[in-house]
N, C-alpha and C positions, 0 to 999 in steps of 0.2 A: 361152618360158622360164618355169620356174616361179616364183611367188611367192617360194618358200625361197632358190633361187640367188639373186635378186634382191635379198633381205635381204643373202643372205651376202657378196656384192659389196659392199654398202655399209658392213660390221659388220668381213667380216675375222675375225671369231673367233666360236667357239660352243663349247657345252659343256652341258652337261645332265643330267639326272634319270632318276632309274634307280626300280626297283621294279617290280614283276608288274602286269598289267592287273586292274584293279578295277571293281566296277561301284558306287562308293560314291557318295559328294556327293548327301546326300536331298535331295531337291525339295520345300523349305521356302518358307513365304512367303516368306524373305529372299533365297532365290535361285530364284524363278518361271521357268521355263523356257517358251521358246518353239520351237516344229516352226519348219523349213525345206525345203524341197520344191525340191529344183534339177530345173532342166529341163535344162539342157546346161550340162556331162557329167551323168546322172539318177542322183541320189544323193538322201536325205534323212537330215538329222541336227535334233535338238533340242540347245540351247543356251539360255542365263542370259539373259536379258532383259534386263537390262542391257548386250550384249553388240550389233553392231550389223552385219549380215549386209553384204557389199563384193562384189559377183559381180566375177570373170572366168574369161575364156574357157575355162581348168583347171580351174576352181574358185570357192569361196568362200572369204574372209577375216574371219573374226571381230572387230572393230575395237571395243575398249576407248574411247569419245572423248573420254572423263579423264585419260588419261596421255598424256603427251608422245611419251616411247619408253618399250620399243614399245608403240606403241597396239594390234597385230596380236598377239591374245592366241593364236590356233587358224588355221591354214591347211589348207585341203583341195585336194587337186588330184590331177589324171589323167595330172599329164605330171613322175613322178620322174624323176630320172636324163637332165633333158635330154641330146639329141645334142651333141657338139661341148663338150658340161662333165665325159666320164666318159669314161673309157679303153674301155669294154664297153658293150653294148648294154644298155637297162633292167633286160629279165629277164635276163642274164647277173649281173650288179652283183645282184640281188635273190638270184638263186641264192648267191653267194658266200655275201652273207649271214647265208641263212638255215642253210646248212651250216658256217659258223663255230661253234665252241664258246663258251660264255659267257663274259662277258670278253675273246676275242681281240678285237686289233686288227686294223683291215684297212686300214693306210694306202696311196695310192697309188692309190684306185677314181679317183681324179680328179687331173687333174695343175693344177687350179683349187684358190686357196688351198696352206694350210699346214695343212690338220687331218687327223685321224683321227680313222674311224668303230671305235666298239664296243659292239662285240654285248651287249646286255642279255638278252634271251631272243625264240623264237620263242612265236607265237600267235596266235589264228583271232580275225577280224574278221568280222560276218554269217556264220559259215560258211566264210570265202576264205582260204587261207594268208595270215599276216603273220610281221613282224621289226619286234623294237622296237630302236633302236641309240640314240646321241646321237655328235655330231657336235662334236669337241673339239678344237680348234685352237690353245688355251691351254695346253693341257700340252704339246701337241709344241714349241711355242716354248721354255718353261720347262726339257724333257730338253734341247734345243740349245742352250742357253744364251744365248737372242735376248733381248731385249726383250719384255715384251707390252704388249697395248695400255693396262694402267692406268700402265706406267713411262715411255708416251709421249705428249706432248700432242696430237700430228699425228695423231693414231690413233683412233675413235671407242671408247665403252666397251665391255667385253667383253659378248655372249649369250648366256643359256646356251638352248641347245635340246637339244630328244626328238622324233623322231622313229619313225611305225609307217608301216612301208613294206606294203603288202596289192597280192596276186595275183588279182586279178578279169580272170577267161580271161587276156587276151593283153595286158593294160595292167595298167602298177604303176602305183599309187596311193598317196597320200603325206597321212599328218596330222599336223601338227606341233604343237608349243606354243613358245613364247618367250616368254624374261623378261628382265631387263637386273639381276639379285641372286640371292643364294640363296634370301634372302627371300621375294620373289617365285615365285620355281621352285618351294617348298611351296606356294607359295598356290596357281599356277595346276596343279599337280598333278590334284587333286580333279576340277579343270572340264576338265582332258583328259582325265581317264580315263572321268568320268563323259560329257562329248561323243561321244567314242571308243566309248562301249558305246553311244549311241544309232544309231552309222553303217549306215543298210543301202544297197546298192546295189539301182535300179528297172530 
């Protein structure tokens, strides 16, 4: 299972950050970046040094060890669209995607949760097709007139996530960001897009 479903299990809500891939956030003394070299899946991306590399089997996890929640600033992994979480196969679900117009909604890729995915724009990773979307669970409650999770105490606080979903041959691939404010979601903008543009596939 991936990383992200694993969050989204425990959160229940998500929501996120929008804007074109940049290749900004200069690599100043105050944010030193450090290479990471995976060996399985073979990937390498550079990342903030203050940031703190979590292998597993998918992927890596970026792990902030200052904040409470979330502490998982960036997830990487190999295994989008787990089986048995998505009504379609990986690449099926990626195609939808990527042939969505800007803005549409594509609710109903998964019968897991209560959110919808929308399409922010398509764009190349190393070279590879991607889609960038965010995954928003908070408004679908809000148009149905439910509850969300800050009106319930039972309820953990809302995420917001972004997600770039990338086509490398015959495996999606998945990088995310989370934040637990809006506040946060400008901070950590910079450090995904700027992570995001160091991704190459080995």
């Amino acid at each position: 299972m991936s990383k992200t479903i694993f969050l989204l299990q425990i959160a229940l809500s998500a929501m996120v950050l929008t804007g074109p891939c940049t290749t900004g956030f200069a690599q100043t003394p105050a944010n030193r970046y450090k290479a990471h070299k995976n060996h399985r899946p073979l990937f390498s991306i550079s990342y903030p040094e203050h940031l703190v590399v979590q292998e597993w089997p998918d992927g890596v996890i970026l792990i902030d060890e200052k904040l409470s929640w979330p502490r998982d600033v960036i997830q990487v992994s190999n295994d989008a669209f787990p089986r048995g979480y998505f009504n379609y196969a990986s690449i099926r679900v990626f195609e939808i995607l990527r042939r969505a117009k800007r803005g549409e909604i594509k609710p109903r890729l998964t019968d897991f949760g209560s959110g919808i995915y929308r399409k922010i724009e398509n764009i190349t990773v190393d070279g590879y097709p991607a889609v960038k979307v965010i995954y928003d669970s908070i408004e679908r409650m809000e148009r149905a007139g439910e509850s969300t999770p800050e009106d319930s105490g039972t309820q953990p606080p809302p995420i917001y996530v972004v997600s770039v979903y990338i086509k490398h041959h015959n495996k999606i691939w998945e990088i995310s960001s989370l934040a637990s404010s809006k506040a946060m979601r400008e901070e950590r903008a910079l450090i995904f897009e700027s992570i995001l543009s160091t991704l190459k596939f080995r």
